[in-house]
C-alpha positions as CSV (number, residue, x, y, z in Angstrom):
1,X,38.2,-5.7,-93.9
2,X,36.0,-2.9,-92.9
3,X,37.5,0.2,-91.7
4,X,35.1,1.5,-88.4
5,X,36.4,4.5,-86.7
6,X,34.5,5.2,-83.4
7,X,34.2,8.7,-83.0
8,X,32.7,10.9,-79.5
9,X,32.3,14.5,-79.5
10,X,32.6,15.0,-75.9
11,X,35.9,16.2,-74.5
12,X,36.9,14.7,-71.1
13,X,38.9,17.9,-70.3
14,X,39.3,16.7,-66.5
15,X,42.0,14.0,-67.6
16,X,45.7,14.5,-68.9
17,X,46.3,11.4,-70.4
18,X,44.9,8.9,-72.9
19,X,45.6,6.1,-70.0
20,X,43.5,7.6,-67.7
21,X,40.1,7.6,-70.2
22,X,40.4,4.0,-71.0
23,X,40.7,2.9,-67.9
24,X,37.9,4.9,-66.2
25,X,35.7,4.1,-69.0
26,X,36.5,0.4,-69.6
27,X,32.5,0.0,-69.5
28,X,32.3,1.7,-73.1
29,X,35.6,0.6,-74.3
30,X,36.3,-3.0,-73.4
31,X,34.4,-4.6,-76.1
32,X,37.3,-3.3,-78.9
33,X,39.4,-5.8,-77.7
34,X,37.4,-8.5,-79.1
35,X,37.7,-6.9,-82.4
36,X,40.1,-7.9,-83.8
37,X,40.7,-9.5,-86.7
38,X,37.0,-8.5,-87.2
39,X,37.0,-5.1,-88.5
40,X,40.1,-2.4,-89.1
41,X,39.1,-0.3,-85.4
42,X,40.3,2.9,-84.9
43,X,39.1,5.4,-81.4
44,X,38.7,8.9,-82.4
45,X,38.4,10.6,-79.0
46,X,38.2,14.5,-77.6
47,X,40.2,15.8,-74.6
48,X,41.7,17.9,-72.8
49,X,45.3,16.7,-74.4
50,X,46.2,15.9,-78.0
51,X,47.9,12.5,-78.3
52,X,47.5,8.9,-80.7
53,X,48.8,6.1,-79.2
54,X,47.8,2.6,-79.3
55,X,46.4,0.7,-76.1
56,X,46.3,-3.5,-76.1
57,X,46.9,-3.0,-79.5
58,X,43.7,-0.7,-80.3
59,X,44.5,2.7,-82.0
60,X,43.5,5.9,-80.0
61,X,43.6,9.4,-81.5
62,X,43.3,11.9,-78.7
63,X,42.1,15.6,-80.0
64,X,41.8,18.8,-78.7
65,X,38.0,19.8,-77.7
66,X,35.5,21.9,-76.5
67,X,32.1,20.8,-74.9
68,X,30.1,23.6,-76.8
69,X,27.2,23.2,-78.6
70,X,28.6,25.2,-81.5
71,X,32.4,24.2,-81.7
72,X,33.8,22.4,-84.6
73,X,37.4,20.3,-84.3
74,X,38.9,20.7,-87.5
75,X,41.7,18.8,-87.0
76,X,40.1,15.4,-86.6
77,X,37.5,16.1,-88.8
78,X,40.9,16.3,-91.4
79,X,42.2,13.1,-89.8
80,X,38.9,11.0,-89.9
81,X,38.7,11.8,-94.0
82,X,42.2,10.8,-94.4
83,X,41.8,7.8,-92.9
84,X,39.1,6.8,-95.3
85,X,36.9,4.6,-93.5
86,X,34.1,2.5,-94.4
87,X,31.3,3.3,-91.6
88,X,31.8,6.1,-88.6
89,X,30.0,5.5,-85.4
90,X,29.3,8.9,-83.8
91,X,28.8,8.6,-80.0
92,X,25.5,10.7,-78.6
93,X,22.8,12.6,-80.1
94,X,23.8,16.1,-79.0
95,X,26.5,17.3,-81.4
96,X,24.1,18.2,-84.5
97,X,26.4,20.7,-85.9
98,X,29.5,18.4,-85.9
99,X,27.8,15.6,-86.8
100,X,26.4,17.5,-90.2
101,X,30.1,18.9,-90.8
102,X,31.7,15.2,-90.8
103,X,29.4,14.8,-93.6
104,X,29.9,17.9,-95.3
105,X,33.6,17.9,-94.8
106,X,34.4,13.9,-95.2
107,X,32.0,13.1,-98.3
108,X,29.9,10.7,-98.6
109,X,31.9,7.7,-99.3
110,X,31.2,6.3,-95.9
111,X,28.1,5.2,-93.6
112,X,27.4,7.2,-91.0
113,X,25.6,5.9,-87.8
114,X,24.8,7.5,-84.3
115,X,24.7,5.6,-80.8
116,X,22.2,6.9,-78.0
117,X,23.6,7.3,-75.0
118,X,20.5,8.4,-73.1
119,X,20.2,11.4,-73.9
120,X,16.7,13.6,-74.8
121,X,16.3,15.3,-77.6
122,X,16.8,19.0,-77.5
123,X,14.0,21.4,-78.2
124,X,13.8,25.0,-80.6
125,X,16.6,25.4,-82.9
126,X,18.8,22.7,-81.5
127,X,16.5,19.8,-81.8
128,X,15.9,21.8,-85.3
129,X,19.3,21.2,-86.0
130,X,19.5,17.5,-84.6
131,X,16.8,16.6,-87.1
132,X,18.8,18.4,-90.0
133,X,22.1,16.1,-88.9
134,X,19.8,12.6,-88.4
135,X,18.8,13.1,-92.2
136,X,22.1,12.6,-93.5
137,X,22.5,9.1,-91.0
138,X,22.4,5.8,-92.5
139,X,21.4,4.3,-89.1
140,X,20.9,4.5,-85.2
141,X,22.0,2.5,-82.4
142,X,20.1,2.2,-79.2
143,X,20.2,-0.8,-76.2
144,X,16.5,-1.1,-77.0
145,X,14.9,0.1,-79.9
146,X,11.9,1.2,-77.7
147,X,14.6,3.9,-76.5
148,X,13.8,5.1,-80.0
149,X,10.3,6.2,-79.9
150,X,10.7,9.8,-78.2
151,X,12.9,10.5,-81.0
152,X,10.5,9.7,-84.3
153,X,7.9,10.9,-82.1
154,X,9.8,14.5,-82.1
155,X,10.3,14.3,-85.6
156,X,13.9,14.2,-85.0
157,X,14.4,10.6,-86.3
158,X,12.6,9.0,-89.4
159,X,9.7,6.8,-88.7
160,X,11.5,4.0,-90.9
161,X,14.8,5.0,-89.8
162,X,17.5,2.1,-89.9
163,X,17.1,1.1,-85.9
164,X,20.1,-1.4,-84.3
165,X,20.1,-2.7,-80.4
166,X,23.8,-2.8,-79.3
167,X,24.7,-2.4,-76.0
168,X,26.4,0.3,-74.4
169,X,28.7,-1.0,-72.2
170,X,29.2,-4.4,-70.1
171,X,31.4,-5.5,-67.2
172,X,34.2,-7.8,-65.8
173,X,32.8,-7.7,-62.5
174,X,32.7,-11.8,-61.7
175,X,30.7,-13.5,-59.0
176,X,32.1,-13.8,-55.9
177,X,31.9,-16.8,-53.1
178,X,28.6,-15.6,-51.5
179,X,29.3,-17.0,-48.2
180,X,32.9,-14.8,-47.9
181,X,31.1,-12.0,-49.6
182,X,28.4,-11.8,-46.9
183,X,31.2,-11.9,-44.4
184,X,32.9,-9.1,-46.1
185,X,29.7,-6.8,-46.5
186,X,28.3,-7.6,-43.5
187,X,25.4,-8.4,-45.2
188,X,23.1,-10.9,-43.3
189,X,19.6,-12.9,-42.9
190,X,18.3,-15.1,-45.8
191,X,16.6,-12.7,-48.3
192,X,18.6,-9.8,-49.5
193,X,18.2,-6.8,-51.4
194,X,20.4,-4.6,-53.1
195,X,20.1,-1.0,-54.3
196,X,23.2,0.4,-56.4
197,X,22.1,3.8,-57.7
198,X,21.9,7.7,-57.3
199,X,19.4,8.9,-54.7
200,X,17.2,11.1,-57.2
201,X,13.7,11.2,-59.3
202,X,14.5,9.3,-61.6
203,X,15.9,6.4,-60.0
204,X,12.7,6.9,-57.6
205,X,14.1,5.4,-54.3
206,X,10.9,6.7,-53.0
207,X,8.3,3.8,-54.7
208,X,11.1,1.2,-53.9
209,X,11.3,1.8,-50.3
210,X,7.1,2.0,-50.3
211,X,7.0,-1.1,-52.2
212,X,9.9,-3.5,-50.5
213,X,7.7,-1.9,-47.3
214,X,4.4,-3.8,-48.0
215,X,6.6,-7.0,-48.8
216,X,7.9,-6.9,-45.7
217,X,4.5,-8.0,-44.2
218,X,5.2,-10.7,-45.8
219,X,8.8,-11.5,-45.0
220,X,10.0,-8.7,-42.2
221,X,13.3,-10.3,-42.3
222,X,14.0,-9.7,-45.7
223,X,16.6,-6.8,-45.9
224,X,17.4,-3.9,-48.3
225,X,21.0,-2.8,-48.6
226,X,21.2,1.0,-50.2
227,X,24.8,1.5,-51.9
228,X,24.6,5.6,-53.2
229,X,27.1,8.0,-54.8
230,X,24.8,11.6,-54.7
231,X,22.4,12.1,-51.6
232,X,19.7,14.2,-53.6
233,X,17.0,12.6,-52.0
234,X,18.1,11.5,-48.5
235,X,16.2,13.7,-46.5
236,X,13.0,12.3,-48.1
237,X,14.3,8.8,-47.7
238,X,14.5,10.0,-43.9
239,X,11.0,11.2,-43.7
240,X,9.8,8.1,-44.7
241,X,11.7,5.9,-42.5
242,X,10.5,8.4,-39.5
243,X,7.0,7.5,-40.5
244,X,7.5,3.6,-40.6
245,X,9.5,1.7,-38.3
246,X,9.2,-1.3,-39.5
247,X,10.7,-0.4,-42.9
248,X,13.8,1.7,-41.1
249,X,14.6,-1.1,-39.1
250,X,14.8,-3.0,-42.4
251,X,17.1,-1.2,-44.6
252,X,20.6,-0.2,-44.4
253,X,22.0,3.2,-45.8
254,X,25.2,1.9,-46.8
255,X,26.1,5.1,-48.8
256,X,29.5,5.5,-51.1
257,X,31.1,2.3,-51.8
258,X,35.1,1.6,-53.8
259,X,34.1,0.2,-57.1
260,X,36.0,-2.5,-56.8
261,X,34.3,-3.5,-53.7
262,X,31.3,-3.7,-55.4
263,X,31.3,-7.2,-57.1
264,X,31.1,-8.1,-52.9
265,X,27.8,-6.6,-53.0
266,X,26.5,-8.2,-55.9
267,X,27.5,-11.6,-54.5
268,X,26.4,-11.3,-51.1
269,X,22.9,-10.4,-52.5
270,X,20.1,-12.3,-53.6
271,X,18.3,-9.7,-55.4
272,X,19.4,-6.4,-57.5
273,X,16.3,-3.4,-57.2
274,X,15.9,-0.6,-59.5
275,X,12.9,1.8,-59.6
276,X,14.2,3.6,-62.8
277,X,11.8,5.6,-65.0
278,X,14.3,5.9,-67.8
279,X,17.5,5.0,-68.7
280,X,19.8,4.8,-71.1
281,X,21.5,1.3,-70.8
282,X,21.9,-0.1,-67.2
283,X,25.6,-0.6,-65.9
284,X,24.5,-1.4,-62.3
285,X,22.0,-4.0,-63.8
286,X,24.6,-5.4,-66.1
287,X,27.6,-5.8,-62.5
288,X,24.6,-7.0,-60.7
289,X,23.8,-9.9,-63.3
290,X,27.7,-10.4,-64.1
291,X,27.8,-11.3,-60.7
292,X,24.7,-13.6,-60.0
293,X,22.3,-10.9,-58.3
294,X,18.7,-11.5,-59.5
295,X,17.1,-8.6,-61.3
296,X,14.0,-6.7,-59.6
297,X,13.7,-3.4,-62.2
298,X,11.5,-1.4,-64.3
299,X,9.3,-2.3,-67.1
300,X,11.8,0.2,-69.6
301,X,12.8,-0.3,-72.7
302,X,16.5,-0.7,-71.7
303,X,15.9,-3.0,-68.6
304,X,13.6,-5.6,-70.8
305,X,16.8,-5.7,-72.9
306,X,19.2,-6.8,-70.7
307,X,16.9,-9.2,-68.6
308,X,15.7,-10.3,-72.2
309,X,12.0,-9.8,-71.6
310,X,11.8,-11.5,-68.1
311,X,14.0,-14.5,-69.0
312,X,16.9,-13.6,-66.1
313,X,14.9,-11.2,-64.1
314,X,11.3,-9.6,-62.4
315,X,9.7,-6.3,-64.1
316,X,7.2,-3.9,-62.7
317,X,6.1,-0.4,-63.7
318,X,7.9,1.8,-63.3
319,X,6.3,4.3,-59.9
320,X,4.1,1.3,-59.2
321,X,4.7,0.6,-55.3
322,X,1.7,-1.5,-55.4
323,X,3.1,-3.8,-58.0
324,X,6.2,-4.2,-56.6
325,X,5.0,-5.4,-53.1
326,X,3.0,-7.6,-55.3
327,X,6.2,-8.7,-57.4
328,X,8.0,-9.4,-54.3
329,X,5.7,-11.2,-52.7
330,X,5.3,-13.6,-55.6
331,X,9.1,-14.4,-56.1
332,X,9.5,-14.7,-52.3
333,X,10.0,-18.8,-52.7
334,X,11.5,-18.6,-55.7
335,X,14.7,-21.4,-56.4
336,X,17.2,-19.1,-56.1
337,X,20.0,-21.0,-57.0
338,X,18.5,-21.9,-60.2
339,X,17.5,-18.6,-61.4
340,X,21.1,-17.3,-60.6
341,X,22.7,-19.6,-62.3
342,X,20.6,-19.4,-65.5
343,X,20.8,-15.6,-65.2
344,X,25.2,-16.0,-65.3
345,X,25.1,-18.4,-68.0
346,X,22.1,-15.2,-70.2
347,X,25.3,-13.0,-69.3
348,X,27.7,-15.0,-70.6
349,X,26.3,-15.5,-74.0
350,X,24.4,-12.5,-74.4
351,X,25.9,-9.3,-72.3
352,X,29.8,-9.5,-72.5
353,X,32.0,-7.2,-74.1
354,X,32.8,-10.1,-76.7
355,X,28.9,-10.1,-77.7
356,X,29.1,-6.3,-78.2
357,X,31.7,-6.6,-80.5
358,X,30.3,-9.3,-82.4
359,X,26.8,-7.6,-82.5
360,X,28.5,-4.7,-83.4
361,X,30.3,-7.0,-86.4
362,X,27.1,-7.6,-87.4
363,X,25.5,-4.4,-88.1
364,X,28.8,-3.1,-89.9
365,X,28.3,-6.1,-92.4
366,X,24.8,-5.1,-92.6
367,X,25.5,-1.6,-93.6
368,X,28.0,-2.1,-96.1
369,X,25.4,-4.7,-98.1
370,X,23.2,-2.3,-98.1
């Protein structure tokens, strides 16, 4: 059986306990549970705490560490070697220096592959560094291999670099009745929209709002429900709504919402809107589509991914208000029913934790016939 030890850098220093990261990051970590039997799985993790224990029968190894660009943990870098595994996947691109130690340190008796979490690549003597630490990678993982391209355009990654798509994360948000769940949101009318994301650039709330604006000549009883964690760009959202009546009267500023609440949302809703420029995955896209909401997002790499190319959902460009009015517009008698329904069973075969795990299967038994 192949030995895969999955191994992040990043120290989550605000928790105490190893029960407290696997729970608030079940999105990342779910899928090992569907493992086994597959591969011998093994978590390598960094923290504020030092502790190896094993979780629903998955083996975590908790070590001390340090988010700084130039730290090195020793101690698991002794640990990972001793365990002698077949493949290591490294979680993120921004750890150069650690990444080129584990190679220097462990050997190279084992395949070495790197997962993007979203994350640019650096510039000056760090992205120096990250192209020194890609060259001894056997392969790459991104949700969409178009994720890729700012990376071998830097230089940082080989032109004919081993590329994998593998999600990032998934959900066990279900659908909901929708019926109670718009009597438990409040949510009303006949056509409803649903915004789960940050208020900022680049989720551009801005173009969405301009764009769900000129549909609404079209239907003005259509509705747009805005669920938001940060208020970056509130005051702009304000400005426009002062400047358009009909469009204020139209959306609802729900704000912060209990995560497990959210699954509500999804139901009640017939359509999930995103006006992301980038991203590196799409965890509110993925609950929206566990739960039956009908995908409205941007034409990036990630987002074609999930929906699979416009099979389970409606792209646009991204910053193109114009195109979205126009989008709308053209779904605005579209069989609902239908296209949710086809869109749950896409999820179920294609977007669970199980079809991480076996995707993830996959490229291990790739590697090691290499």
């Amino acid at each position: 059986m192949i030995k895969l030890v999955d191994l992040t850098y990043y120290a989550h220093r605000n928790y105490n306990r190893s029960g407290q990261v696997v729970e608030n990051h079940a999105p990342a970590l779910a899928f090992a549970l569907h493992l086994k039997n597959k591969l011998d799985f093994t978590f390598v993790k960094h923290a504020a705490f030092e502790e190896h224990t094993v979780i629903d029968g998955i083996p975590y190894h908790f070590f001390k560490g340090h988010n700084r660009f130039w730290s090195i943990s020793f101690k698991a870098h002794r640990f990972i070697r001793e365990l002698k595994p077949d493949i290591v996947l490294v979680q993120g691109l921004v750890f150069p220096l650690q990444v080129m130690f584990l190679r220097l340190f462990c050997g190279k008796n084992f395949k070495m592959v790197i997962q993007h979490h979203g994350e640019l690549p650096f510039g000056g003597i760090k992205g120096w560094l990250q192209k020194l630490s890609c060259n001894m990678v056997n392969a790459f993982i991104f949700t969409a291999a178009g994720n890729a391209e700012i990376w071998k355009k830097n230089g940082i990654i080989k032109s004919d670099a081993n590329i994998f798509e593998l999600l990032e994360a998934s959900t066990n948000f279900t659908q909901k009745d929708k019926q109670e769940s718009k009597d438990r949101t409040e949510i009303m009318g006949e056509t409803n929209f649903l915004w789960v994301g940050r208020l900022n650039a680049n989720k551009d709330p801005l173009t969405v709002l301009t764009g769900f604006g000129q549909y609404l000549q079209i239907n003005p009883d259509a509705k747009l429900y805005m669920i938001y964690q940060t208020e970056d760009m509130v005051n702009d959202v304000m400005q426009l709504f002062a400047s358009n009546r009909v469009l204020s009267n139209a959306v609802v500023l729900v704000g912060k919402v209990p995560n497990t609440e959210l699954p509500y949302w999804y139901s009640a809703a017939d359509f999930y809107i995103s006006g992301s420029h980038k991203e590196g995955s799409g965890y509110a896209l993925l609950e929206a589509m566990a739960c039956g909401c009908i995908p409205v997002v941007t034409t990036i790499p990630s987002y074609q991914k999930i929906v699979g190319s416009s099979k389970c959902g409606f792209l646009y460009p991204p910053g193109n208000a114009t195109a979205l009015g126009r989008l709308l517009g053209i779904i605005d008698n579209l069989d609902r029913g239908k296209f949710s329904a086809q869109n749950l069973n896409y999820f179920n075969q294609n977007l669970t934790f199980k079809s991480i795990a076996d995707d993830l299967v996959d490229i291990c038994k790739y590697l090691m016939a290499e």
